[in-house]
C-alpha positions in Angstrom: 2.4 -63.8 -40.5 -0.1 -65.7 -38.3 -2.5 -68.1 -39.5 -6.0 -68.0 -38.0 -9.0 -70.2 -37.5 -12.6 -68.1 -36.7 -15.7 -69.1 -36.5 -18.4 -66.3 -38.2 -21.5 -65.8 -36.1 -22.6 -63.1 -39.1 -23.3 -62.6 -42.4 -22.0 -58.9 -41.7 -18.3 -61.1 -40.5 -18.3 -62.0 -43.5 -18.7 -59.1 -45.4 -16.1 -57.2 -43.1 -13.7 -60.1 -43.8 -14.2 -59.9 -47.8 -13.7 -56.0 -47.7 -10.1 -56.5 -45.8 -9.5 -59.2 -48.6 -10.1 -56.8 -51.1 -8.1 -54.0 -49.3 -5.6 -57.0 -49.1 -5.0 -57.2 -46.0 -6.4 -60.3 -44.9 -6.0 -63.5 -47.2 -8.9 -65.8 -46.9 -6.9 -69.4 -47.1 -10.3 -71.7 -46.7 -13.4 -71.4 -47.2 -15.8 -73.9 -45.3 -18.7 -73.9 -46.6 -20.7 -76.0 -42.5 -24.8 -76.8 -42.8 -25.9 -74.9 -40.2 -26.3 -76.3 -37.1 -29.7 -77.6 -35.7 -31.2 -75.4 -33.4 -31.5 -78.7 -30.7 -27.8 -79.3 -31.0 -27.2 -75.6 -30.1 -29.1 -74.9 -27.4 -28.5 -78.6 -26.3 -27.7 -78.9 -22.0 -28.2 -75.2 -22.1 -31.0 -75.3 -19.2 -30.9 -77.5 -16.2 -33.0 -80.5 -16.2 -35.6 -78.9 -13.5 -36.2 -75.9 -15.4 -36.2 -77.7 -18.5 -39.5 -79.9 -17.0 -41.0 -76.7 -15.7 -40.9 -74.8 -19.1 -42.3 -78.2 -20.7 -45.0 -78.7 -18.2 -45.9 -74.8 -18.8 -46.0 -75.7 -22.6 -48.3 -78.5 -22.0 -50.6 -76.7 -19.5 -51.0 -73.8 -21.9 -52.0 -76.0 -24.9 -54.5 -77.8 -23.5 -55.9 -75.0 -21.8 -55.9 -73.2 -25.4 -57.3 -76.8 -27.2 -60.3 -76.5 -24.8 -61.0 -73.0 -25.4 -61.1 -73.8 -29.0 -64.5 -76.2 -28.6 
């Protein structure tokens, strides 16, 4: 038989994965039990410096623009 090593995205993963365990036919082997992973280390690189300063400068704009509305 092969051995596998997955990743699970899902909580539903999961759950599919224990039912074919208790069909047996999967064995689960390990369990690792990761903290999960900060969203700034996921999403990390994910948009190009440029657009990156654009979406913060939007941010910015639209919260002081919302902090002097507030006076």
């Amino acid at each position: 038989m092969e051995i596998l090593t997955i990743e699970l995205r899902h909580q539903k993963a999961f759950d599919l994965l224990h039912d074919l365990e208790v069909m047996d036919i999967i064995k689960v082997l390990h369990r690792s039990h990761q903290p999960p992973q900060k969203l700034s280390e996921r999403f990390a690189g994910k948009l190009s410096d440029k657009t990156a300063t654009a979406l913060q400068n939007h941010i910015s704009e639209n919260r002081n623009s919302s902090d002097k509305s507030n006076i």
